[in-house]
C-alpha positions as CSV (number, residue, x, y, z in Angstrom):
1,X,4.9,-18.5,9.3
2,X,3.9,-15.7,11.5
3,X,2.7,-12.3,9.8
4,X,1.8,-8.8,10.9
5,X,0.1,-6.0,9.3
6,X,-0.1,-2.5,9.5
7,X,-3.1,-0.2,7.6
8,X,-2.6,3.0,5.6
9,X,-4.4,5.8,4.0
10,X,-3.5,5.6,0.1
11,X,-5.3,7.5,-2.9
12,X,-7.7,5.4,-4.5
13,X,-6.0,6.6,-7.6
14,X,-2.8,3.8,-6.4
15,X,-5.5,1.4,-5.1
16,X,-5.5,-0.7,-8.6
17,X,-1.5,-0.5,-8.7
18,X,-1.5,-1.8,-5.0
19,X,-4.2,-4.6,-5.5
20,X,-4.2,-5.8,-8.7
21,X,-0.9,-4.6,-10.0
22,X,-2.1,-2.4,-12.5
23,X,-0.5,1.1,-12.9
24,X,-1.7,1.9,-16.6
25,X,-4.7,4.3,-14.7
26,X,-1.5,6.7,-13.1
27,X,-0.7,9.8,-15.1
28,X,3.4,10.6,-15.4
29,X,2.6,12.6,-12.1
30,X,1.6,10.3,-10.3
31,X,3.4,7.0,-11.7
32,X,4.8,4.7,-9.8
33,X,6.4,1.0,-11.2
34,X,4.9,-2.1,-9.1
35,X,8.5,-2.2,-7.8
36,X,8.3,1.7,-6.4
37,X,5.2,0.3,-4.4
38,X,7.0,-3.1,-3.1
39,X,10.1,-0.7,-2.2
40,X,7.9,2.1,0.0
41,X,5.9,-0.9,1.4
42,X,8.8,-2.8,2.5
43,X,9.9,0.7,4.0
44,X,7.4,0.1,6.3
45,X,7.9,-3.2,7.6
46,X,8.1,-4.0,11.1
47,X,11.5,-5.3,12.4
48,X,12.2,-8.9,11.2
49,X,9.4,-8.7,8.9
50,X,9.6,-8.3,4.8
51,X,6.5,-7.2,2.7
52,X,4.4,-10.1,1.4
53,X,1.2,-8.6,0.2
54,X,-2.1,-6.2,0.2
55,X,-4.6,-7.3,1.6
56,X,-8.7,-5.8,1.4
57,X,-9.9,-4.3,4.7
58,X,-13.5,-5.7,3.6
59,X,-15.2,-2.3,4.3
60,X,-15.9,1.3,2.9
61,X,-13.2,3.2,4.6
62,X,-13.2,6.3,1.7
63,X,-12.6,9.6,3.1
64,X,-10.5,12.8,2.4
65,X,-6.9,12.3,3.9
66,X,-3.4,12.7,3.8
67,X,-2.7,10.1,0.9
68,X,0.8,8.0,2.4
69,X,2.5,7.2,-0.2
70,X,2.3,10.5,-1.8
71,X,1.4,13.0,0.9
72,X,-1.1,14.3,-0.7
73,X,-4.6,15.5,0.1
74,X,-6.9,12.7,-1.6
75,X,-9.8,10.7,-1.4
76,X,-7.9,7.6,0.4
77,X,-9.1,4.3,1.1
78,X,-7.3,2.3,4.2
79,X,-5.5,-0.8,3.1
80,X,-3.8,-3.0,4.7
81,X,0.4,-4.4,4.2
82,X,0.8,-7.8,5.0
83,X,4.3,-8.6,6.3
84,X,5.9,-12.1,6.7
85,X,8.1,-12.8,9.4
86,X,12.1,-13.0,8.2
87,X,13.1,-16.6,9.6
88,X,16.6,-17.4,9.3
């Protein structure tokens, strides 16, 4: 199975939601189901690709940006989407 990835800048206020699954941190604001997340992920796929998983990027990558899921100015963190390739 062949995969590709791509790397955002999200709020570390969705980080837990996106990694560990766990949205009881969000406020109503800012809440968004496990399924909201899989749905705006797999938004993003790459042709012939589906959304499989986050993944860590392994560093400190913390800075001020434009958050993508939200767009929002936030402290963001880059992550990175894992995406399976679709085989028929």
């Amino acid at each position: 199975m062949n995969f590709e990835h791509r790397d955002f800048d999200v709020s570390t206020d969705y980080l837990s939601g996106l990694i560990n699954g766990d949205v009881s941190g969000l406020d109503d604001d800012e809440a968004l189901n496990l399924e909201e997340f899989e749905q705006w992920a797999q938004g993003q796929a790459p042709e012939g690709f589906r959304f499989s998983h986050w993944a860590d990027m392994g560093e400190d990558t913390k800075d001020f940006r434009i958050c993508e899921v939200c767009g929002l100015l936030a402290e963001t963190e880059t992550v990175r989407a894992m995406y399976a390739e679709v085989t028929p």
